[in-house]
mmCIF file of the N, C-alpha and C atoms, coordinates in Angstrom:
data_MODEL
# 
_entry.id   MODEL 
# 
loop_
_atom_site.group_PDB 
_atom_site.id 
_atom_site.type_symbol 
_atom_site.label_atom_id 
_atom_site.label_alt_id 
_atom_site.label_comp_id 
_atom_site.label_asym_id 
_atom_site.label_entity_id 
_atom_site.label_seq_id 
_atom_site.pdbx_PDB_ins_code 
_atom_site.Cartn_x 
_atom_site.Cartn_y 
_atom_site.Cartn_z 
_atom_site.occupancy 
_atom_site.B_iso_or_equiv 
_atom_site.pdbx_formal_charge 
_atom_site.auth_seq_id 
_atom_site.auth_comp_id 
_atom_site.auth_asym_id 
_atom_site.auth_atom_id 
_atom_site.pdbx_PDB_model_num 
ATOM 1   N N  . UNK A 1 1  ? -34.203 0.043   79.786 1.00 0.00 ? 1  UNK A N  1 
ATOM 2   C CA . UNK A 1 1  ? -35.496 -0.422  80.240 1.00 0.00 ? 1  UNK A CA 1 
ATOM 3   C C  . UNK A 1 1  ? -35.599 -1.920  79.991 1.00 0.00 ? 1  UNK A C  1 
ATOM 4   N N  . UNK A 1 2  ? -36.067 -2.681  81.186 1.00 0.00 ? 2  UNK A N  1 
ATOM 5   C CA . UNK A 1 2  ? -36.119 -4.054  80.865 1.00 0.00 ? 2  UNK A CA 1 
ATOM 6   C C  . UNK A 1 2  ? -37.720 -4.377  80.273 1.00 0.00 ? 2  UNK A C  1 
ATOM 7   N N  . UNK A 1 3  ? -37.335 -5.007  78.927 1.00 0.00 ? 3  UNK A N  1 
ATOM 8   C CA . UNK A 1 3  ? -38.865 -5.493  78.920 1.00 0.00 ? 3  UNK A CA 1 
ATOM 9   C C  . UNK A 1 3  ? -38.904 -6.768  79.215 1.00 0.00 ? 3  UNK A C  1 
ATOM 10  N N  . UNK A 1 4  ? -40.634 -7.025  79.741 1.00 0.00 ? 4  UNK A N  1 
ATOM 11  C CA . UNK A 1 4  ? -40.994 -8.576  79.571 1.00 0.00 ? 4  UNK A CA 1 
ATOM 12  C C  . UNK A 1 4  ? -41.253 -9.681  78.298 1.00 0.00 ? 4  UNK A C  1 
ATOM 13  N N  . UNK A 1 5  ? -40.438 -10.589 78.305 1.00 0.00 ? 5  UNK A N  1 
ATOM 14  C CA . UNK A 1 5  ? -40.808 -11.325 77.287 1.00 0.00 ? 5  UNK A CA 1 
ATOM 15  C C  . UNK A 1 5  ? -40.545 -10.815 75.775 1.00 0.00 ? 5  UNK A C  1 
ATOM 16  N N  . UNK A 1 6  ? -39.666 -10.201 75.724 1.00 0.00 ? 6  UNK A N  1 
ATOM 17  C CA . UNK A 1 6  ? -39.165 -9.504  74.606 1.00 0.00 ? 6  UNK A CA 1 
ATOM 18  C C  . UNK A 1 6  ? -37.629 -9.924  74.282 1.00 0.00 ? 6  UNK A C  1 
ATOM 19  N N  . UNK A 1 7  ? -37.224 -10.415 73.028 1.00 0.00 ? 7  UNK A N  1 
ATOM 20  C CA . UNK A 1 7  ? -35.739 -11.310 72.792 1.00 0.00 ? 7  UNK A CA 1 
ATOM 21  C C  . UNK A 1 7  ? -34.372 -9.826  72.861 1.00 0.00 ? 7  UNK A C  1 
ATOM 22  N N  . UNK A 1 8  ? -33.682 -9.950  73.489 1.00 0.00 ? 8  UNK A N  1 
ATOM 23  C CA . UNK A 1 8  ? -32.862 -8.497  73.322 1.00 0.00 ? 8  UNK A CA 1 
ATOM 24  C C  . UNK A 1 8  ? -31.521 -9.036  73.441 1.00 0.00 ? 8  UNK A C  1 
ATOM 25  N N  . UNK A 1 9  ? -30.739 -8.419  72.659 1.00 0.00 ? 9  UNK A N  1 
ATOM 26  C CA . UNK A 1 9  ? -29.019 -8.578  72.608 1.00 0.00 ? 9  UNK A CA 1 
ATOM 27  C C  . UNK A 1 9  ? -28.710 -7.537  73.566 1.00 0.00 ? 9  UNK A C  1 
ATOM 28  N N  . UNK A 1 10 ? -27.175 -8.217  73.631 1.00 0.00 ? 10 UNK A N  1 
ATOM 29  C CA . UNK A 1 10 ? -26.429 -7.363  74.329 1.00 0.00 ? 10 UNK A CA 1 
ATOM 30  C C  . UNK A 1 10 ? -24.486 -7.841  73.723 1.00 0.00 ? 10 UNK A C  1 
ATOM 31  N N  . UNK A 1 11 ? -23.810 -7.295  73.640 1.00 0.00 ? 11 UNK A N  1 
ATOM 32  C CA . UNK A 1 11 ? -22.407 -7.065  73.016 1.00 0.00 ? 11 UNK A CA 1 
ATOM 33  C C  . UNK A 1 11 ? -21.345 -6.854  74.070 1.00 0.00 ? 11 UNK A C  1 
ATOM 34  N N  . UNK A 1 12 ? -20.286 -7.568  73.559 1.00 0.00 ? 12 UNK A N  1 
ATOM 35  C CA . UNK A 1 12 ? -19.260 -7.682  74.607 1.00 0.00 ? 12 UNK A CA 1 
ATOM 36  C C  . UNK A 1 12 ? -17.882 -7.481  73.674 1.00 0.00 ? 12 UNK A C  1 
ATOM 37  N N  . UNK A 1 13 ? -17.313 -6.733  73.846 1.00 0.00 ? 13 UNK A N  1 
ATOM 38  C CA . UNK A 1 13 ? -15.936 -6.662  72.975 1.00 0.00 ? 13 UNK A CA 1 
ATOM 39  C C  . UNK A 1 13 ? -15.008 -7.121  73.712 1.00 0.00 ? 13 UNK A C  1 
ATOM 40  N N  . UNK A 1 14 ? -13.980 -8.314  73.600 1.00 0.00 ? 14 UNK A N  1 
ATOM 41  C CA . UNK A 1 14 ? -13.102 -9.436  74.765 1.00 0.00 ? 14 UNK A CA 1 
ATOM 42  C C  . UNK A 1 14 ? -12.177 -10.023 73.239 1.00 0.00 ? 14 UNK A C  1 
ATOM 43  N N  . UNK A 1 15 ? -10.624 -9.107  73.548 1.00 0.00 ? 15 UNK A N  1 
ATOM 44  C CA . UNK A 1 15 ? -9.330  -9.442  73.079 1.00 0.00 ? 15 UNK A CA 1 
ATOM 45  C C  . UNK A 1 15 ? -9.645  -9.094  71.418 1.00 0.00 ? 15 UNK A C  1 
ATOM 46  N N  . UNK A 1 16 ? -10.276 -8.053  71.037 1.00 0.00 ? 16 UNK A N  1 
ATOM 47  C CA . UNK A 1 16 ? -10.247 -7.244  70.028 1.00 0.00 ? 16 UNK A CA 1 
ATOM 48  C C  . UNK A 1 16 ? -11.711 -8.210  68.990 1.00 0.00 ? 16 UNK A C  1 
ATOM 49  N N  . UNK A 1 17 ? -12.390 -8.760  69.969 1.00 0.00 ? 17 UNK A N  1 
ATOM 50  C CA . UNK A 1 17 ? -13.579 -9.851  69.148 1.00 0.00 ? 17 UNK A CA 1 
ATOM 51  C C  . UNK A 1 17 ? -15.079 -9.158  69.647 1.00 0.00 ? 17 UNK A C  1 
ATOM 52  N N  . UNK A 1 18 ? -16.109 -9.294  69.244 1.00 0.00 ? 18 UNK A N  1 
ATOM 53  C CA . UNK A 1 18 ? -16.985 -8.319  69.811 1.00 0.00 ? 18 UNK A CA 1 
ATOM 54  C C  . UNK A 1 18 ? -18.108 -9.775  69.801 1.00 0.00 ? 18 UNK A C  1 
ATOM 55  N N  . UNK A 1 19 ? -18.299 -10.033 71.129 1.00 0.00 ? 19 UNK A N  1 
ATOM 56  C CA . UNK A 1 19 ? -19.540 -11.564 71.429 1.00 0.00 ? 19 UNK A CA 1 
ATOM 57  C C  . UNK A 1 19 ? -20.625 -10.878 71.784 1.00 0.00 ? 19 UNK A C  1 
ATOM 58  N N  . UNK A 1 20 ? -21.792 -11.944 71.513 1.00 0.00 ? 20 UNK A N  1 
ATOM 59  C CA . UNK A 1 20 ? -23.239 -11.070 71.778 1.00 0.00 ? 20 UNK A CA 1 
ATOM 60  C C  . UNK A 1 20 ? -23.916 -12.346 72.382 1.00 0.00 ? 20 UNK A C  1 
ATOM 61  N N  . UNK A 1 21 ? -24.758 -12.115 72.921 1.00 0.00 ? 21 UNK A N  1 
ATOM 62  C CA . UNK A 1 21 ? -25.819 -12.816 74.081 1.00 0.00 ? 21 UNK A CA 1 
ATOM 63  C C  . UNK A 1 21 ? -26.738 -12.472 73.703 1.00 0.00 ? 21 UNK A C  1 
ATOM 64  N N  . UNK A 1 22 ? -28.013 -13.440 73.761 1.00 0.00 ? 22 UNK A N  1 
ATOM 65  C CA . UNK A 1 22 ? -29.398 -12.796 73.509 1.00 0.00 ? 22 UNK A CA 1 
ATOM 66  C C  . UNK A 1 22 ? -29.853 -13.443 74.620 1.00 0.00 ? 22 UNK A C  1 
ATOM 67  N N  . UNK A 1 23 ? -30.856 -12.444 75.375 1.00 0.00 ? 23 UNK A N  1 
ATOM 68  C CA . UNK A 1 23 ? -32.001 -12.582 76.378 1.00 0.00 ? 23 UNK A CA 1 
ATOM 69  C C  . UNK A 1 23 ? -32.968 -12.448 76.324 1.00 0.00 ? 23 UNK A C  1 
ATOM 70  N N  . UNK A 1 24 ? -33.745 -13.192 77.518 1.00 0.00 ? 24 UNK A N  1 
ATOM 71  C CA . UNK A 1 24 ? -35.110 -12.562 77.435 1.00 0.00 ? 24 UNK A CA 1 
ATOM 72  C C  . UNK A 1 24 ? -35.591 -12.234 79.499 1.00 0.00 ? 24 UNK A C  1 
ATOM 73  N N  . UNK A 1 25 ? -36.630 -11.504 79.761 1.00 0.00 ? 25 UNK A N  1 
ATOM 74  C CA . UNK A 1 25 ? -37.003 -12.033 81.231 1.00 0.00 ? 25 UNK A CA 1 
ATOM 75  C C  . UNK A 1 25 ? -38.192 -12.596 80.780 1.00 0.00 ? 25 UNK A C  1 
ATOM 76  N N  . UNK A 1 26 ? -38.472 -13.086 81.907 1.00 0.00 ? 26 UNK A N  1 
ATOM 77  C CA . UNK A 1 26 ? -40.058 -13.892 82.527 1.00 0.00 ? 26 UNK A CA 1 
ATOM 78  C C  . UNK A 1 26 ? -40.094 -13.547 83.590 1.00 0.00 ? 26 UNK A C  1 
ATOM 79  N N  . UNK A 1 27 ? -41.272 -13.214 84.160 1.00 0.00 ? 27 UNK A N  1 
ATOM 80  C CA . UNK A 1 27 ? -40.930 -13.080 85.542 1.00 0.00 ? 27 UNK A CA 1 
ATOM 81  C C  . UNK A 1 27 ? -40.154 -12.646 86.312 1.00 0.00 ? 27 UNK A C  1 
ATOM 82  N N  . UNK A 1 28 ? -38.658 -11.425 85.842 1.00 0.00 ? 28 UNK A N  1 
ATOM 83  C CA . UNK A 1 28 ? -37.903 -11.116 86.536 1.00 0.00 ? 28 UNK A CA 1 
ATOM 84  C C  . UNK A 1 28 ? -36.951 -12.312 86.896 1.00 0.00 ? 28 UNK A C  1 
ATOM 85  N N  . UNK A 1 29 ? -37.098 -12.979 85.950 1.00 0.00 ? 29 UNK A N  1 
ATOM 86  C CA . UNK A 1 29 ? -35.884 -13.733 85.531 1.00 0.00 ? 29 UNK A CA 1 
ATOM 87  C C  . UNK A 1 29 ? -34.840 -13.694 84.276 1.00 0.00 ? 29 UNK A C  1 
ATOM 88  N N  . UNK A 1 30 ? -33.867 -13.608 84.326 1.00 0.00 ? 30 UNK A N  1 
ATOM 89  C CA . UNK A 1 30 ? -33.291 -13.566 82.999 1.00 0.00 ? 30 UNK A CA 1 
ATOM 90  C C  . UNK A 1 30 ? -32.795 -14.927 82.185 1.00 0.00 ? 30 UNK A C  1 
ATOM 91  N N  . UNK A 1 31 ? -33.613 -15.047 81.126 1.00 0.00 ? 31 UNK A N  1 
ATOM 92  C CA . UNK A 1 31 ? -32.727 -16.609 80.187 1.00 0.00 ? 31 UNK A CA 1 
ATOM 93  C C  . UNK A 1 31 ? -31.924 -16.065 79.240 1.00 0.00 ? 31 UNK A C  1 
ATOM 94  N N  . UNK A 1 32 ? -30.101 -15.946 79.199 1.00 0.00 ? 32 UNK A N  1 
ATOM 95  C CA . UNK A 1 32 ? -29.281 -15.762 78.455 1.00 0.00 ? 32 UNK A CA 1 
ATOM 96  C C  . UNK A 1 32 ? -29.298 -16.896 77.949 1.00 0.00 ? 32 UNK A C  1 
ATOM 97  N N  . UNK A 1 33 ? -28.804 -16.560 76.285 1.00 0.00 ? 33 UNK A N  1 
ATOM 98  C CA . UNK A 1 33 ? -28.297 -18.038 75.459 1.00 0.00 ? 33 UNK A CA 1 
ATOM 99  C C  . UNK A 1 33 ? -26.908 -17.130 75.225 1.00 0.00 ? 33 UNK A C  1 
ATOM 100 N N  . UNK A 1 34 ? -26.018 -17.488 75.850 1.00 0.00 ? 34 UNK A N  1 
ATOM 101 C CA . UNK A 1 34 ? -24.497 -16.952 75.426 1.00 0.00 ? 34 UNK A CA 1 
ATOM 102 C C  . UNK A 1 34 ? -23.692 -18.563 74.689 1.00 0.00 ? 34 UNK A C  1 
ATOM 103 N N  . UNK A 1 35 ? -23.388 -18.239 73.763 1.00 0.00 ? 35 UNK A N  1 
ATOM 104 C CA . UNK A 1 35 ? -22.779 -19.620 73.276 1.00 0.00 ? 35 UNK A CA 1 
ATOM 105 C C  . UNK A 1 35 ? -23.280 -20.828 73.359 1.00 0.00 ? 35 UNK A C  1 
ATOM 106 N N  . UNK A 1 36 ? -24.651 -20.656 72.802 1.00 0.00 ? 36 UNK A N  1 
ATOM 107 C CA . UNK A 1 36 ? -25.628 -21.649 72.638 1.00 0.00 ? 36 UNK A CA 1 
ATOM 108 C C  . UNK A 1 36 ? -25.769 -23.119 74.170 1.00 0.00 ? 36 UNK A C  1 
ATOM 109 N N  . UNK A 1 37 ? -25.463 -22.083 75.326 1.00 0.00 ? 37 UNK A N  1 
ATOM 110 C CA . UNK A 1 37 ? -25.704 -22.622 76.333 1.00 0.00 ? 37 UNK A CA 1 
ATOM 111 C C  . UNK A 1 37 ? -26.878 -21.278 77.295 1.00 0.00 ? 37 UNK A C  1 
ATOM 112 N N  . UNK A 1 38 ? -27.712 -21.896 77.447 1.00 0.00 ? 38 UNK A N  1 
ATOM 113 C CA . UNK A 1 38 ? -28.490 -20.774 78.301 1.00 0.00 ? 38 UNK A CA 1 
ATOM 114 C C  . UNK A 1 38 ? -28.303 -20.999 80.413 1.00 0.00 ? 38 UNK A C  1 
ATOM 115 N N  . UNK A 1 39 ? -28.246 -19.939 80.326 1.00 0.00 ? 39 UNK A N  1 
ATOM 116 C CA . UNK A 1 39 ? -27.782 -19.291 81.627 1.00 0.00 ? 39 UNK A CA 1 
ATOM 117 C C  . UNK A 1 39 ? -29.051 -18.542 81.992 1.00 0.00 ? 39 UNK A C  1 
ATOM 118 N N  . UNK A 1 40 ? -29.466 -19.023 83.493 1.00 0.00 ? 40 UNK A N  1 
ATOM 119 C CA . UNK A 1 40 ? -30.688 -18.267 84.151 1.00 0.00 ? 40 UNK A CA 1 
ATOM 120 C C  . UNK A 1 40 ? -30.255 -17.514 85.362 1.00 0.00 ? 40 UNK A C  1 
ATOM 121 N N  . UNK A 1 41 ? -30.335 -16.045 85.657 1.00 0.00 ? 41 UNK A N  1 
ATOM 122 C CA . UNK A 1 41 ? -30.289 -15.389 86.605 1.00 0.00 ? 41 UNK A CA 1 
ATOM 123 C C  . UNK A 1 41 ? -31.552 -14.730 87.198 1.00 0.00 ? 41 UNK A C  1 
ATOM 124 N N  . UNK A 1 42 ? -31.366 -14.301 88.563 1.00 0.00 ? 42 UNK A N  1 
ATOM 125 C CA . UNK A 1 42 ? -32.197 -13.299 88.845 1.00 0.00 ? 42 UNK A CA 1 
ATOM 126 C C  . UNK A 1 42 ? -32.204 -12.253 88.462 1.00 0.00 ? 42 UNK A C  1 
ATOM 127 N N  . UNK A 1 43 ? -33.008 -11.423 87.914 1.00 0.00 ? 43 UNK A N  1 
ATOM 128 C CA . UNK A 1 43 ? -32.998 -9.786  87.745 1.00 0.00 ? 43 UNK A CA 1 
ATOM 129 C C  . UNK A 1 43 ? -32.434 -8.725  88.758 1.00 0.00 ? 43 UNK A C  1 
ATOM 130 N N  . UNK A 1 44 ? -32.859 -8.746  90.017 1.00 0.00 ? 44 UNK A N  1 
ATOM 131 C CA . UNK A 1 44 ? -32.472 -8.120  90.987 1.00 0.00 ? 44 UNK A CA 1 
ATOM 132 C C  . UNK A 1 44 ? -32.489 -6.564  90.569 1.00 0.00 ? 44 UNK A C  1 
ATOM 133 N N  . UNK A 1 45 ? -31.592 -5.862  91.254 1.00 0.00 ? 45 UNK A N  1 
ATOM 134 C CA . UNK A 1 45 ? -31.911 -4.608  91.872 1.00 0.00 ? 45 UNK A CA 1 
ATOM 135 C C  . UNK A 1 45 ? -31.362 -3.703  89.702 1.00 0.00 ? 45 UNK A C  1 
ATOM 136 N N  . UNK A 1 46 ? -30.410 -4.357  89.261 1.00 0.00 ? 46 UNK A N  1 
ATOM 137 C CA . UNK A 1 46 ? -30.023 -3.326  88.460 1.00 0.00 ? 46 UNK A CA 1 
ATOM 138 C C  . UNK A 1 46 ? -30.846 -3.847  87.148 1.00 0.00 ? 46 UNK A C  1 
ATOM 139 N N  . UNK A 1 47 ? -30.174 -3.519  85.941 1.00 0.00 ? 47 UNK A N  1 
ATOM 140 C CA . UNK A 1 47 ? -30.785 -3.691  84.523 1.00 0.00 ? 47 UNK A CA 1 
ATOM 141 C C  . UNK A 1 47 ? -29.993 -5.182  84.310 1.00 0.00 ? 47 UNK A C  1 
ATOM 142 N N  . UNK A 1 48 ? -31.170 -5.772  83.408 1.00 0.00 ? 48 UNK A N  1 
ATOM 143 C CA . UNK A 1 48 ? -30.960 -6.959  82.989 1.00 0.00 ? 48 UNK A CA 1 
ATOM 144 C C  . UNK A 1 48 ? -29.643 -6.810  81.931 1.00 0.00 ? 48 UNK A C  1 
ATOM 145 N N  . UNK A 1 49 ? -29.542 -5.959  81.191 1.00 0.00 ? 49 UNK A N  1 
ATOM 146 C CA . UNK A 1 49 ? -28.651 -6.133  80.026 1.00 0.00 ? 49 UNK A CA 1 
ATOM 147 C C  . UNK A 1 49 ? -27.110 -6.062  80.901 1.00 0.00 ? 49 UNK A C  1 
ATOM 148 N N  . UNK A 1 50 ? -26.839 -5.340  81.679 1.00 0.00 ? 50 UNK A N  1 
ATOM 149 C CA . UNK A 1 50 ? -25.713 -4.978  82.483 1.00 0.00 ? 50 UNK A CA 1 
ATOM 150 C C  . UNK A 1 50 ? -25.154 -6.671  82.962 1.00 0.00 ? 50 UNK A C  1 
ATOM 151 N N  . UNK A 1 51 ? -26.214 -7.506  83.369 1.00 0.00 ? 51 UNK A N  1 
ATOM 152 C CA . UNK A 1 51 ? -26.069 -8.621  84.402 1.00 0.00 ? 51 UNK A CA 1 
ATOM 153 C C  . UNK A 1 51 ? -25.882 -10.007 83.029 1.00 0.00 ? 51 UNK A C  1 
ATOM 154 N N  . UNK A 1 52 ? -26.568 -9.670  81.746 1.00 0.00 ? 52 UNK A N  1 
ATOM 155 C CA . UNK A 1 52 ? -26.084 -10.652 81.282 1.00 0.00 ? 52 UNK A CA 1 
ATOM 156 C C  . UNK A 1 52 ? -24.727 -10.343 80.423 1.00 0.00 ? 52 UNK A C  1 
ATOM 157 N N  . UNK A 1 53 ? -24.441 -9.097  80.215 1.00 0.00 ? 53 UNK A N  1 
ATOM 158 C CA . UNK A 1 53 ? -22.868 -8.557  80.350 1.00 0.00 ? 53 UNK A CA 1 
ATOM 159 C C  . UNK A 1 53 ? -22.036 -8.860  80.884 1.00 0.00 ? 53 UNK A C  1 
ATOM 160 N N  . UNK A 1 54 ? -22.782 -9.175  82.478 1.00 0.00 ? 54 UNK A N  1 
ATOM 161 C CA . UNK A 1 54 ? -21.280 -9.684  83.225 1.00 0.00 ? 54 UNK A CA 1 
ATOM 162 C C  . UNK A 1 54 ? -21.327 -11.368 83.448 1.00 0.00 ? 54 UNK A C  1 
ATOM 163 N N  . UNK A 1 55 ? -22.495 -12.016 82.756 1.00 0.00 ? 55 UNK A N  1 
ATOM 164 C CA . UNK A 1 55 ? -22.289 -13.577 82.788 1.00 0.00 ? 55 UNK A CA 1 
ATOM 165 C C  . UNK A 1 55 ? -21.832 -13.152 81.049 1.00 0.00 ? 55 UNK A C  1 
ATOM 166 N N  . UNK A 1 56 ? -21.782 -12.796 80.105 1.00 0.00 ? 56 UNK A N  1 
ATOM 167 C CA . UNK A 1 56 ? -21.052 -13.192 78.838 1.00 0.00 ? 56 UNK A CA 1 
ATOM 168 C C  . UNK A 1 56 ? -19.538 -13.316 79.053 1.00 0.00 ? 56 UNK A C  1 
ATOM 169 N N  . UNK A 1 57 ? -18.904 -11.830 80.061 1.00 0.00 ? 57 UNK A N  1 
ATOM 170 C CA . UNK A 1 57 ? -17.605 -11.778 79.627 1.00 0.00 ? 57 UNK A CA 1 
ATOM 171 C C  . UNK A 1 57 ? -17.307 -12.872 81.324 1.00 0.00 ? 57 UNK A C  1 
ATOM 172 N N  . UNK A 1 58 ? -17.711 -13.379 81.886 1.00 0.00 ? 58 UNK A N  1 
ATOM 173 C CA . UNK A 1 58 ? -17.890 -14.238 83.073 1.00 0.00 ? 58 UNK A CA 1 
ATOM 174 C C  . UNK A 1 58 ? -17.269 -15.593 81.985 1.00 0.00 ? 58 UNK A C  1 
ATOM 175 N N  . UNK A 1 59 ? -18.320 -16.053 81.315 1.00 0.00 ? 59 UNK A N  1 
ATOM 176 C CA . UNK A 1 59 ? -18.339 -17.242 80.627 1.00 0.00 ? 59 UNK A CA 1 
ATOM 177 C C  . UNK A 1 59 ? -17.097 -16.860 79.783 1.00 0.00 ? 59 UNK A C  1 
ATOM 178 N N  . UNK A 1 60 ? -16.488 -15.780 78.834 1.00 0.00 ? 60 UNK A N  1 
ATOM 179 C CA . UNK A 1 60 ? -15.223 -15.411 77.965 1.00 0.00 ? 60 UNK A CA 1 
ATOM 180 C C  . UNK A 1 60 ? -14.128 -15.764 78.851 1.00 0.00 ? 60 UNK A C  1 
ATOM 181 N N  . UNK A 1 61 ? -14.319 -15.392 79.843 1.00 0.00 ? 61 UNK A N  1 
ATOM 182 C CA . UNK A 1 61 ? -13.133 -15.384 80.983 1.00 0.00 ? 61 UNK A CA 1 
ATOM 183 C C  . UNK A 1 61 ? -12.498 -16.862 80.945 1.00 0.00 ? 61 UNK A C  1 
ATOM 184 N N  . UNK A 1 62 ? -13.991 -17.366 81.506 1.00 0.00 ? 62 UNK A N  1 
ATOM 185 C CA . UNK A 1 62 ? -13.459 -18.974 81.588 1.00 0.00 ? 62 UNK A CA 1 
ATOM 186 C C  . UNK A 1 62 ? -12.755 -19.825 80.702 1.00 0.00 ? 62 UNK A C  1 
ATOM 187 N N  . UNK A 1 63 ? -13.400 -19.680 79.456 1.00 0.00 ? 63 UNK A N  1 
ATOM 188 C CA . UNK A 1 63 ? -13.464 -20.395 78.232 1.00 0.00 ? 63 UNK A CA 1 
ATOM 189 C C  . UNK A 1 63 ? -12.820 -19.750 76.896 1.00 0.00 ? 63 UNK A C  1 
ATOM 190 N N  . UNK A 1 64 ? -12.358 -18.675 76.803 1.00 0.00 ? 64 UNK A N  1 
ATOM 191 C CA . UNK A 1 64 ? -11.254 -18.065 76.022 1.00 0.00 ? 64 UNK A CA 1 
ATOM 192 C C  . UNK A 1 64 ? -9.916  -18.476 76.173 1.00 0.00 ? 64 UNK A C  1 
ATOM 193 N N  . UNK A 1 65 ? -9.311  -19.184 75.653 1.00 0.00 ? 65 UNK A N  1 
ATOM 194 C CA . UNK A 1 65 ? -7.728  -19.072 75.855 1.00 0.00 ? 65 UNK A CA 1 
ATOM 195 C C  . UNK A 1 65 ? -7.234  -17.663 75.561 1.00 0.00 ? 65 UNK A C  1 
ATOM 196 N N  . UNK A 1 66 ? -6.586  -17.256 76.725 1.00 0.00 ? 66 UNK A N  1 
ATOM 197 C CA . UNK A 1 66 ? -5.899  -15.823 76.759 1.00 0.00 ? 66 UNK A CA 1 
ATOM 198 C C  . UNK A 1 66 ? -4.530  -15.846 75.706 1.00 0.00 ? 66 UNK A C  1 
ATOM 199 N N  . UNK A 1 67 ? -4.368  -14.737 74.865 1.00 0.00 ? 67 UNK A N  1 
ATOM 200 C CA . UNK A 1 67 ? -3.297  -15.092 73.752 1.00 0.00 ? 67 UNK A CA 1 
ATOM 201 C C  . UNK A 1 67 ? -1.985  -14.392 74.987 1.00 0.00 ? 67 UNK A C  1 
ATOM 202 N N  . UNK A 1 68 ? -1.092  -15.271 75.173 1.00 0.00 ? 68 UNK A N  1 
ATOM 203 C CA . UNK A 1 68 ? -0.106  -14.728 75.892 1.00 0.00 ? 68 UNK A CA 1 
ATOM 204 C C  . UNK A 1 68 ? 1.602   -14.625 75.096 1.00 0.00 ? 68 UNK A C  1 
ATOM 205 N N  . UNK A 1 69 ? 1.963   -12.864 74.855 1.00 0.00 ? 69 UNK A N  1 
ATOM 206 C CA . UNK A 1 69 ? 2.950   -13.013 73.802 1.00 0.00 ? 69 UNK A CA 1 
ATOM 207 C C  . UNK A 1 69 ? 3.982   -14.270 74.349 1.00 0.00 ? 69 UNK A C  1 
ATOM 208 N N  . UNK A 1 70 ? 4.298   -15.136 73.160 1.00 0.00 ? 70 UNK A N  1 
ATOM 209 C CA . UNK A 1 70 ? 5.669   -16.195 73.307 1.00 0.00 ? 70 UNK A CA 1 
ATOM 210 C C  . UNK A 1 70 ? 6.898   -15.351 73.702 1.00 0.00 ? 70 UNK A C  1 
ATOM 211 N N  . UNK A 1 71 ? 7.743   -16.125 73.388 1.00 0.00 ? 71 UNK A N  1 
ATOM 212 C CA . UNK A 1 71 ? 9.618   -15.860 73.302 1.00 0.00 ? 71 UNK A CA 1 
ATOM 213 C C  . UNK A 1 71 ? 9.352   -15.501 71.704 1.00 0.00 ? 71 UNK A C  1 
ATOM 214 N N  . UNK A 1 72 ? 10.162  -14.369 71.216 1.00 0.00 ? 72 UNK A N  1 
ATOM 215 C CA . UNK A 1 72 ? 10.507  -14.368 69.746 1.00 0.00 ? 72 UNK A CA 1 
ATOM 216 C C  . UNK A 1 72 ? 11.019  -14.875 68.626 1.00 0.00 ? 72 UNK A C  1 
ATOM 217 N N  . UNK A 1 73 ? 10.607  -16.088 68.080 1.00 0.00 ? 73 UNK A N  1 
ATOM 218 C CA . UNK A 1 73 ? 11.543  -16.694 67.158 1.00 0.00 ? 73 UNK A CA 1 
ATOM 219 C C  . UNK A 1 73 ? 12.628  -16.588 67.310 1.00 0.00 ? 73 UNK A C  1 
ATOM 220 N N  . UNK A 1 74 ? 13.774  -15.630 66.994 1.00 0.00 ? 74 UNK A N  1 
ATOM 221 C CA . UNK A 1 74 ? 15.008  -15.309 66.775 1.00 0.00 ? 74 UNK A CA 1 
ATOM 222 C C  . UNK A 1 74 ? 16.042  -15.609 68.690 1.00 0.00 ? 74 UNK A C  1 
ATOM 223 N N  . UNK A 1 75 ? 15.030  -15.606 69.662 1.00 0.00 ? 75 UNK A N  1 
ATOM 224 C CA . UNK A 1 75 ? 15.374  -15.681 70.729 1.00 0.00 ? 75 UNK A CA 1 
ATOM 225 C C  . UNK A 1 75 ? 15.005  -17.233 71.187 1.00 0.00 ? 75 UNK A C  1 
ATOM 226 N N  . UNK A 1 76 ? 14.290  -18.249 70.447 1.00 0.00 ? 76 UNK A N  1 
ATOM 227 C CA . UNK A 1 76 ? 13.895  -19.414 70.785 1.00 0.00 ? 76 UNK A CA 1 
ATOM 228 C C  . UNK A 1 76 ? 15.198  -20.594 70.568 1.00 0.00 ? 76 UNK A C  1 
ATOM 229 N N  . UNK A 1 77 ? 15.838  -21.255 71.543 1.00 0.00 ? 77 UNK A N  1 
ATOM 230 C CA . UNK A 1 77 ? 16.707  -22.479 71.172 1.00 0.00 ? 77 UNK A CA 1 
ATOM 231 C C  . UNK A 1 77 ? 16.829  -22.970 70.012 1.00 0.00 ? 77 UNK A C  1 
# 
């Protein structure tokens, strides 16, 4: 249930780390603060918590360096 004007988290688990977002609406708007940058969407047709879910792991995507396994020591020049 979306409320108005009410502060609400939401949790994202991305490469074994668990990130959280807090929102609020106004007006059927949503203000995420994900990483102390706030992000404004429309509400639209589904639940607010779902949509700032997909701008948290949106923003992880971007801005995470992905750990990609190396060469193995014993196999390195």
């Amino acid at each position: 249930m979306d409320t108005q004007s009410q502060v609400l988290t939401v949790e994202v688990e991305f490469e074994g780390q668990t990130y959280t977002a807090s929102y609020f609406l106004e007006q059927d708007i949503i203000q995420a603060n994900i990483e102390g940058r706030l992000f404004t969407a429309v509400k639209g047709d589904g639940a607010a918590d779902d949509t700032v879910r997909a701008l948290l792991l949106e923003w992880l995507l971007q801005n995470t360096p992905i750990s990609k396994p190396g060469r193995p020591a014993e196999l390195s020049p």
